[in-house]
C-alpha positions in Angstrom: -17.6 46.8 52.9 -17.0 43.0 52.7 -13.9 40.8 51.9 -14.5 41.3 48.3 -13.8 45.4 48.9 -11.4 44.9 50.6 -9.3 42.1 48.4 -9.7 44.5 45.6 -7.6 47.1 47.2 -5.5 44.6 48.5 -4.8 43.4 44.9 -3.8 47.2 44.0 -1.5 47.9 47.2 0.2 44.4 45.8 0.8 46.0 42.4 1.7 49.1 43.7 4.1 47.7 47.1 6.7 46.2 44.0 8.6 49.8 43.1 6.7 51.7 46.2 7.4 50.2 49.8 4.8 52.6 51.2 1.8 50.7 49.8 2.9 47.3 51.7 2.9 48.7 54.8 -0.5 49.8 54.1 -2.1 46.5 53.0 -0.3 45.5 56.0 -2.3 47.7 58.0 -5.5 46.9 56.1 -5.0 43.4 57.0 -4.5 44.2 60.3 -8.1 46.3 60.0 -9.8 42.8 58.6 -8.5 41.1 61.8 -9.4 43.0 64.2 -12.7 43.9 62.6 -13.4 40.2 62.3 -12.9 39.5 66.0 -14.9 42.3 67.0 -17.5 40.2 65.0 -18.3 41.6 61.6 -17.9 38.2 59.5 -18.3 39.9 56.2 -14.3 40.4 56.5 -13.4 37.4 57.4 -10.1 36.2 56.0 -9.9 33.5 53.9 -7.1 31.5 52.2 -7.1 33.7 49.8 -6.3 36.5 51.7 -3.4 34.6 53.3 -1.9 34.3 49.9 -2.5 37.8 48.8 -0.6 38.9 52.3 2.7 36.5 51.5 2.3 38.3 48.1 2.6 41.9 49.7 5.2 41.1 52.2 7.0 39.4 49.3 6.6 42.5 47.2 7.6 44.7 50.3 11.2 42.3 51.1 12.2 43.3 47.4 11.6 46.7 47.8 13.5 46.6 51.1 16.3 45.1 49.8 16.4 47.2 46.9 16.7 50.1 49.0 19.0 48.9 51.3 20.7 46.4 50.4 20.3 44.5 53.5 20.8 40.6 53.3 18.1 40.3 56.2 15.4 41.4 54.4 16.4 39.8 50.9 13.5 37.2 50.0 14.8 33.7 49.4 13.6 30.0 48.7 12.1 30.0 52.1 10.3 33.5 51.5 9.0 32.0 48.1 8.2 28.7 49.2 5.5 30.5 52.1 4.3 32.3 49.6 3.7 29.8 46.9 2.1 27.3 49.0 -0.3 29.8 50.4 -1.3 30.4 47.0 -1.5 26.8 46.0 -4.1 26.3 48.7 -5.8 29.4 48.0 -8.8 28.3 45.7 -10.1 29.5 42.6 -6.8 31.0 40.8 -4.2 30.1 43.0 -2.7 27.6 41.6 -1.6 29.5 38.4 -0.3 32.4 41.0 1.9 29.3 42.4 3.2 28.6 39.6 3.8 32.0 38.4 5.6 32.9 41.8 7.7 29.6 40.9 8.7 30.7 36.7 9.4 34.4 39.1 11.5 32.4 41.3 13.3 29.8 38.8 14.1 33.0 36.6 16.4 35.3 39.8 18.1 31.7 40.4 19.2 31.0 36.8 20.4 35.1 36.8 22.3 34.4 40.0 20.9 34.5 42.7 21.6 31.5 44.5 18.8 32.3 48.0 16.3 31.8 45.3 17.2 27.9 44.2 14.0 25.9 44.2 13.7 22.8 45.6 11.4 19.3 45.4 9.2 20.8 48.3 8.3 24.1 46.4 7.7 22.7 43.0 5.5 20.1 45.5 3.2 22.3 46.3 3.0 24.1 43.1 1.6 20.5 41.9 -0.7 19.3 44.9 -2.4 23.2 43.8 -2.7 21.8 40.5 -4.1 18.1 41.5 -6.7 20.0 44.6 -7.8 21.8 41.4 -7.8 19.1 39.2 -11.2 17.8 40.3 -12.7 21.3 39.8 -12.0 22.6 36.2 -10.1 20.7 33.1 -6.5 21.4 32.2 -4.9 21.4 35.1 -3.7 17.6 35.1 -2.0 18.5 32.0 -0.3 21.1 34.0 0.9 19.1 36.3 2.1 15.9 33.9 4.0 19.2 32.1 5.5 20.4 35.6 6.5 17.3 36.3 8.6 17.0 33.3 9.9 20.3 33.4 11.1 19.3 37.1 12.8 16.4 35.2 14.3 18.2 33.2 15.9 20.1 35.2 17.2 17.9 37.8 18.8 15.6 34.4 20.5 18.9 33.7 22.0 19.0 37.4 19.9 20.6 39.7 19.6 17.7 42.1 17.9 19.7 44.8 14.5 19.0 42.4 14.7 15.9 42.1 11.3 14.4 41.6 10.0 12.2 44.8 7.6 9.8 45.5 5.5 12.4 46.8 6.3 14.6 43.7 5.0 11.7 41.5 1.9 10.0 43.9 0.6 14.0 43.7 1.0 14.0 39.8 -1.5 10.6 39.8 -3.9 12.3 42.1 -3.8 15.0 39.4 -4.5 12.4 36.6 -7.1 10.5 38.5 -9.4 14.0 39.3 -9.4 15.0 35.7 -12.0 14.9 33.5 -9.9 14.4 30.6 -9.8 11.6 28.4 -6.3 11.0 28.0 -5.7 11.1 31.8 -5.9 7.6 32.7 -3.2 6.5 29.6 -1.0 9.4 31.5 -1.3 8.3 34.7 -0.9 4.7 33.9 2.4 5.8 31.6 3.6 7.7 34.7 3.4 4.6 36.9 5.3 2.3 34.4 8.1 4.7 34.0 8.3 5.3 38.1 8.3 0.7 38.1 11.7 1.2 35.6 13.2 4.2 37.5 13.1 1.9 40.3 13.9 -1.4 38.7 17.0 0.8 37.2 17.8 1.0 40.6 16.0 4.5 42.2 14.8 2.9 45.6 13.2 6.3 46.5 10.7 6.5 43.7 9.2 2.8 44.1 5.2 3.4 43.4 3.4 2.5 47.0 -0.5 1.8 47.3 -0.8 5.6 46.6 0.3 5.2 43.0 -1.2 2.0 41.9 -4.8 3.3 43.4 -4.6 7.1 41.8 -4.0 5.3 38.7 -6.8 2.7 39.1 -8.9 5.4 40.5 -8.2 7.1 37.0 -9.5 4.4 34.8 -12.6 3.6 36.9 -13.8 7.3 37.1 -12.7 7.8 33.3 -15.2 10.2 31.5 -15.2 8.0 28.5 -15.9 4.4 30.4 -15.3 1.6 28.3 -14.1 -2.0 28.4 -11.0 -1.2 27.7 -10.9 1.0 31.1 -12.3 -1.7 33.2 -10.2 -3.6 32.1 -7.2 -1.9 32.6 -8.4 -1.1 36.1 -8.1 -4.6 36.9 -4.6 -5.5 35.3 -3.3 -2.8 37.3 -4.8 -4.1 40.4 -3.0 -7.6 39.9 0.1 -5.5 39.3 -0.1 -4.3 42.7 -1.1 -7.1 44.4 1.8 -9.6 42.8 4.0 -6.5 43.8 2.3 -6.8 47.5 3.3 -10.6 47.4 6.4 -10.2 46.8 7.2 -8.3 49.4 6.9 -4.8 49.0 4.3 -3.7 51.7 4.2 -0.1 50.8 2.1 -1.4 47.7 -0.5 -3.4 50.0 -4.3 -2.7 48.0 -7.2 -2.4 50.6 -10.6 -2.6 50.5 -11.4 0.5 49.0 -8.8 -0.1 45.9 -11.0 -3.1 45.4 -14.7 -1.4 45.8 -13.7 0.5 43.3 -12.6 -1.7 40.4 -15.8 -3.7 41.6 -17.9 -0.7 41.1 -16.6 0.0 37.9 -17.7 -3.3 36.7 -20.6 -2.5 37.5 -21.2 0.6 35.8 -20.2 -1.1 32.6 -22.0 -4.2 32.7 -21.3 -7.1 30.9 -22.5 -11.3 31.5 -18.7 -11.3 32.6 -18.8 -8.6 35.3 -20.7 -10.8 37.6 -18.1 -13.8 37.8 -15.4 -10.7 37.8 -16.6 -9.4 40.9 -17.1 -12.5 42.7 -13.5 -13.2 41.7 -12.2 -10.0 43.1 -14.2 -10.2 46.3 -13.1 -14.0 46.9 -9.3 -12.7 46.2 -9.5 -9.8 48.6 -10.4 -12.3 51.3 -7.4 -14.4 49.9 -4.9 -11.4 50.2 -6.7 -11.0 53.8 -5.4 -14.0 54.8 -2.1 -14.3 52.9 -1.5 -10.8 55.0 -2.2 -12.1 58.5 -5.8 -11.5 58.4 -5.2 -7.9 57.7 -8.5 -5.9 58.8 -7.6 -3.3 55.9 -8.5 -6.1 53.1 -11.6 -7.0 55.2 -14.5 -6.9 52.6 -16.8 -4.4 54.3 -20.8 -3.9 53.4 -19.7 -1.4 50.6 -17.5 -4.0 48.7 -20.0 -7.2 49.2 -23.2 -4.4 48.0 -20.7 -3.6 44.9 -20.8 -7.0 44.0 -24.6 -7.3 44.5 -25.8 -5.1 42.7 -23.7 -6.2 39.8 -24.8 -9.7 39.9 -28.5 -8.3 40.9 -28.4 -7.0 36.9 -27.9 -10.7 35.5 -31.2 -12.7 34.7 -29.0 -15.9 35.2 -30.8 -18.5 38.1 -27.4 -19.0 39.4 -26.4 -14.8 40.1 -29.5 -14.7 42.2 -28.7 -18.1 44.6 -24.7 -16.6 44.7 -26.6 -12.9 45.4 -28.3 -14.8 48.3 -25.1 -16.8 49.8 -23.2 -13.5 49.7 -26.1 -12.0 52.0 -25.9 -14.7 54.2 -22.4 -14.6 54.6 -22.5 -10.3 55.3 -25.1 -11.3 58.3 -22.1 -13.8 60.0 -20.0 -11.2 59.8 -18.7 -8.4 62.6 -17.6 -6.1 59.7 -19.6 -6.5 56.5 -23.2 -6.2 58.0 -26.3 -6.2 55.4 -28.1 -2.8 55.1 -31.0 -1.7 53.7 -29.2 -1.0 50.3 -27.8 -4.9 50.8 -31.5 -6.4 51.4 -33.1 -4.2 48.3 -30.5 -5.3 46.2 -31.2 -9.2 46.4 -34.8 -8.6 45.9 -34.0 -7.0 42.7 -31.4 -9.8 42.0 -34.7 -12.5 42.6 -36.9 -9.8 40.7 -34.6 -10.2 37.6 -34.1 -13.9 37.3 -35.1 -16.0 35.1 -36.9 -18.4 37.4 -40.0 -16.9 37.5 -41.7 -19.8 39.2 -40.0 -18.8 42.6 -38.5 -15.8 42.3 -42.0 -13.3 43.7 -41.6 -16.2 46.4 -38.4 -15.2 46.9 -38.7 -11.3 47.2 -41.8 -11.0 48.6 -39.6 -13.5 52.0 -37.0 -10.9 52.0 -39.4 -8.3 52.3 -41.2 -9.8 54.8 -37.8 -10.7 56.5 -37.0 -7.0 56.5 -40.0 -5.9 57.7 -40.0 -7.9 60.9 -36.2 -6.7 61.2 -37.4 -3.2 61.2 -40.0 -3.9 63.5 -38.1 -5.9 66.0 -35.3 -3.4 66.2 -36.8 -0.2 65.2 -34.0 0.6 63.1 -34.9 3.0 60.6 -31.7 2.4 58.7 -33.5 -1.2 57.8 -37.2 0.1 57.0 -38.0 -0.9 53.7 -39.1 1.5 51.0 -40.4 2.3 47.8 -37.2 0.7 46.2 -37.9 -2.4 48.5 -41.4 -2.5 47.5 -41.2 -1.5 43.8 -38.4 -4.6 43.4 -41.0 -7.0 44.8 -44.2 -5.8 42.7 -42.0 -6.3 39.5 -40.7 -9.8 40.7 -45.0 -10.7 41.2 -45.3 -8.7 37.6 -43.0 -11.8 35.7 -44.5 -13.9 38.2 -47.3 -16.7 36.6 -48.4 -17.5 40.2 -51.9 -17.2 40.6 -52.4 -14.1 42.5 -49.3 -12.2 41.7 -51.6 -9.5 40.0 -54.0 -8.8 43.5 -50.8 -9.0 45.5 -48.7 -6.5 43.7 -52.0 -3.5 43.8 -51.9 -4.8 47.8 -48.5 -3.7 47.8 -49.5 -0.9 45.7 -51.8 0.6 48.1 -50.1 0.1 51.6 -47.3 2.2 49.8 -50.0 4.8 48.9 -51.6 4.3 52.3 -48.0 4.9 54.1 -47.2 7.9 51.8 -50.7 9.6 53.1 -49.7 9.1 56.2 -46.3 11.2 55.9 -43.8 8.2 54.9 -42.3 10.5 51.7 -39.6 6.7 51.4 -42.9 5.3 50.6 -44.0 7.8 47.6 -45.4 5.7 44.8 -44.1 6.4 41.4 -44.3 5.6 37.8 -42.2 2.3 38.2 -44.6 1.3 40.6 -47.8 2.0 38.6 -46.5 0.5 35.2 -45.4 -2.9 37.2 -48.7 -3.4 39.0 -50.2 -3.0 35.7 -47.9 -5.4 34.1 -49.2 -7.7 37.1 -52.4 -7.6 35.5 -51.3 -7.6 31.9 -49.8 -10.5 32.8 -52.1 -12.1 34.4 -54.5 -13.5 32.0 -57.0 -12.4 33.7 -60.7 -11.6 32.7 -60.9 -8.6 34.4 -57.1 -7.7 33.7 -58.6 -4.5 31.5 -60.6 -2.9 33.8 -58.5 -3.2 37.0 -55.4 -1.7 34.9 -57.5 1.0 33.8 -58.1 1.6 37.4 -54.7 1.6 38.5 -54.1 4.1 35.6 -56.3 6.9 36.8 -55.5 6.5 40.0 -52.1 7.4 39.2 -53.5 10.4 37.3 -55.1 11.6 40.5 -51.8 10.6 42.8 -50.2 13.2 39.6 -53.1 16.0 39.8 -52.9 16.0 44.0 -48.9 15.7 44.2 -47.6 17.6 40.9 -45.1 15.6 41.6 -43.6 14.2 37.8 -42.0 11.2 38.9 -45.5 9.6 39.3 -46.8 10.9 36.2 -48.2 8.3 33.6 -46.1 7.7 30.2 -46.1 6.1 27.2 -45.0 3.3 28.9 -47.9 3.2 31.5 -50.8 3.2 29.0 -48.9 0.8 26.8 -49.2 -1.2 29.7 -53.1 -0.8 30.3 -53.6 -1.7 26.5 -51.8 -4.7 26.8 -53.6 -5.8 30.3 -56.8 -5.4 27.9 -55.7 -7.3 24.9 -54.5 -10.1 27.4 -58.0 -10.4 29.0 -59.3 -11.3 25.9 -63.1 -8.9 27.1 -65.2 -8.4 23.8 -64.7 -4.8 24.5 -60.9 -4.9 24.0 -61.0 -3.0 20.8 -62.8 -0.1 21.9 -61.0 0.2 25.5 -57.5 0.1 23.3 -59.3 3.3 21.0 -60.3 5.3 24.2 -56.7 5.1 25.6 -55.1 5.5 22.3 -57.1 8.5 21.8 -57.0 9.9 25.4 -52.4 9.6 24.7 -52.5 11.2 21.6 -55.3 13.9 23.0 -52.6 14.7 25.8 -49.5 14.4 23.5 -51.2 17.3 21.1 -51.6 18.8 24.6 -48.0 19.3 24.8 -47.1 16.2 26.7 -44.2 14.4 24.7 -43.7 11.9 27.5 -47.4 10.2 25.7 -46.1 10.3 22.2 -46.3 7.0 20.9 -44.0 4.4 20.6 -42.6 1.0 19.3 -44.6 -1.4 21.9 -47.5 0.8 21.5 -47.7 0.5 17.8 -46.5 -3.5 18.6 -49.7 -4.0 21.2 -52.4 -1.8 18.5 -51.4 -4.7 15.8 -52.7 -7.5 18.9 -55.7 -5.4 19.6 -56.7 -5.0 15.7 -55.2 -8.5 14.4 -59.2 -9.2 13.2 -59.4 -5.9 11.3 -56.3 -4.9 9.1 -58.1 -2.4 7.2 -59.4 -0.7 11.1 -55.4 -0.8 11.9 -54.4 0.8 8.9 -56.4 3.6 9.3 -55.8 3.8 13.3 -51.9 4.0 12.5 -52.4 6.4 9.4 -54.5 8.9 12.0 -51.7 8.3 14.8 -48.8 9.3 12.3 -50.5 12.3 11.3 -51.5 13.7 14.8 -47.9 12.7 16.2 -46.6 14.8 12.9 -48.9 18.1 13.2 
């Protein structure tokens, strides 16, 4: 037998140990068999959390039945009785919170018919809720469940039951509830909740003043929002200035940190908009501000996580200016004692230079910072700095917009040192398809005479990286022959035409294999028009035999 077993009679000693006091002492002595059977070192019984609950369940069960029987005021379960057992189900798992909250209804109901041992209290209904925000993050509904216990706890204190009087605690938990759903509604409750909780105290309830807990659950709620929008970010960041201008003025409870800040930075980032960049920056420049303004508090120290947030936001901007800021940022993080550059810092800035629009220094620029972390990792011997494949896949696409003369030969150097270092057991150095298509784009790019053929090269090479590997993430597309046929139509080789049919033919050949990936698309169609412009009737016919093998 194993715990399962063994809960299952459990459950039925529970059931039966309400109207029959013998069958508590027996899940007592079962228990007592898990114990001692678990100590003697057969794990399969074990006793979980869920076990502790179904004991306070049976001993529960077994004080009514005592009582009943004898009318004895020692054994007569009360708040505290009920209070043990509902937090042990609370913090049971899968299930227990709904027992929780039954044992509480169970518990509400003999203090409203009299019995005054059983009055609840802020602490029970408590940890009826933190079951309900602990499950919150695991299955919908149950933020719902708590935003409705919380009202029913209102309720009920309003009607004069002031030992339930909802606390700080009783409301932060609430928020945390909000925050871990997955509903859509949650953050507009949780942001609702906190507005009422800044009147109850403005109409003069001292105790219930939202802290740094509050104003972070609800911030927490709009930047993990299943729906993210605009609107969410947004609101994410008003509520941060709420907090902070409520830091300012004195109330320290309500002090952000760095982490409230990483994550409405990291939100921007997720929803990225030419605005998000100078956004973060602002936020970053008024953590160090509130730093200050708090005594150089270490708390609002912008740490690596924060100044990477704000990185990789301005790393998705083509803008010159994003990629110099991206670089001053990293210069500042290697002055610092707290904020140190990783390799996640270093990768990002190359991809910041790999994206900008100054193409006439920006391969200059990544291929440096490469180089810089290569001699950092081989100084040091750090492998938390080695670069890899991101590292080198960021600086082949900066030398695939580059025009320098070059760019092309540099980026399939690159190319094969990764290959070379995956051969030799480096798995951070795996090529894949990124790679590929931008070394090809190199050549593309190039205007090169012998763009074509080295492409074409590159391209069945990656079929034999595929066929050795079976690994899909290096596995040509679409994209990668689009690629090839554009390298060949750049080179301007008298053969262009027919090296555009072969690949054309060998896509569609593997699409009516069964590999969608090679269907066809948009840029293909856009790069077959370049390849026939001198032959209309030729591309008429090519795209009339292309829609009807894409369609059978």
């Amino acid at each position: 037998p194993n715990f399962r077993t063994v809960n299952y009679v459990l459950q039925a000693f529970a059931r039966k140990a309400t109207f029959d006091n013998q069958y508590a002492e027996k899940a007592e002595k079962l228990l007592s068999y898990m114990e001692e059977q678990y100590n003697a070192g057969y794990m399969e019984l074990r006793l979980r959390l869920a076990d502790a609950a179904q004991r306070a369940s049976v001993v529960l069960n077994r004080m009514h039945v005592l009582h009943a029987s004898s009318g004895s005021a020692y054994v007569k379960a009360d708040k505290i009785s009920y209070g043990h057992a509902i937090r042990a189900w609370a913090k049971s798992g899968k299930g227990g919170p709904e027992k929780a909250a039954r044992l509480l209804k169970t518990m509400l109901a003999r203090y409203d018919a009299g019995d005054d041992d059983c009055r609840p209290s802020t602490y029970v209904y408590n940890n009826v809720l933190d079951g309900f925000a602990n499950a919150s993050g695991r299955a919908r509904g149950y933020g719902k469940k708590a935003e409705s216990l919380l009202y029913a706890m209102e309720e009920r204190f309003l009607s004069g039951d002031t030992d339930v009087k909802p606390s700080l605690v009783t409301y932060n938990i609430v928020l945390k509830a909000l925050s871990r759903s997955s509903e859509k509604w949650a953050p507009q409750q949780a942001d609702a909740i906190l507005s009422r909780m800044e009147e109850f105290y403005e109409a003069g309830d001292e105790g219930i003043r939202p802290d740094a807990v509050s104003y972070g659950s609800v911030i927490r709620a709009y930047a993990s929002a299943r729906k993210k929008g605009n609107r969410s970010i947004r609101r994410a960041e008003e509520v941060l200035q709420r907090q902070i201008a409520v830091f300012k003025a004195g109330h320290t409870a309500a002090k952000p940190n760095r982490i409230v800040f990483s994550t409405v930075i990291n939100s921007l980032a997720k929803k990225f908009s030419p605005e998000s960049a100078t956004k973060a920056c602002s936020l970053l420049e008024e953590m160090e501000a509130l730093r200050d303004f708090a005594g150089n508090d270490g708390d609002l120290e912008p740490d690596t996580r924060a100044y990477n947030c704000v990185l990789k936001i301005l790393s998705k901007n083509q803008a010159h200016e994003n990629a110099i800021k991206a670089e001053e940022l990293v210069s500042r993080m290697e002055q610092s004692a707290v904020a140190r550059p990783d390799l996640t810092t270093y990768n990002t800035l190359i991809n910041a230079w790999s994206h900008s629009v100054s193409k006439e220094i920006s391969s200059q620029k990544a291929v440096s910072i490469l180089q810089k972390l290569e001699t950092l990792y081989m100084k040091t011997g750090d492998i938390n700095m080695k670069p890899d494949r991101i590292s080198y896949n960021s600086v082949i696409k900066a030398l695939a917009r580059s025009m320098d003369d070059g760019a092309a030969l540099k980026a399939e150097e690159y190319l094969n040192h990764m290959k070379t270092a995956y051969d030799n057991g480096d798995i951070n150095m795996a090529p894949d398809c990124r790679t590929f298509v931008s070394c090809i784009n190199a050549w593309a790019n190039s205007d090169d005479a012998q763009a074509g053929g080295r492409a074409e090269m590159i391209l069945e090479e990656q079929w034999e990286l595929y066929e050795q590997t079976g690994n899909d993430d290096v596995k040509p597309d679409f994209i990668t022959y689009t690629a090839v046929m554009k390298a060949w139509v750049n080179s301007g080789n008298d053969n262009t035409t027919a090296r555009v049919n072969s690949l054309l033919d060998d896509m569609l050949s593997r699409y009516e294999g069964g590999d969608s990936s090679l269907r066809p698309s948009r840029p293909t169609y856009d790069i077959l028009r370049q390849a026939f412009a001198s032959d209309e009737e030729a591309l008429l016919t090519r795209m009339d035999e292309i829609r009807e093998r894409v369609a059978a």
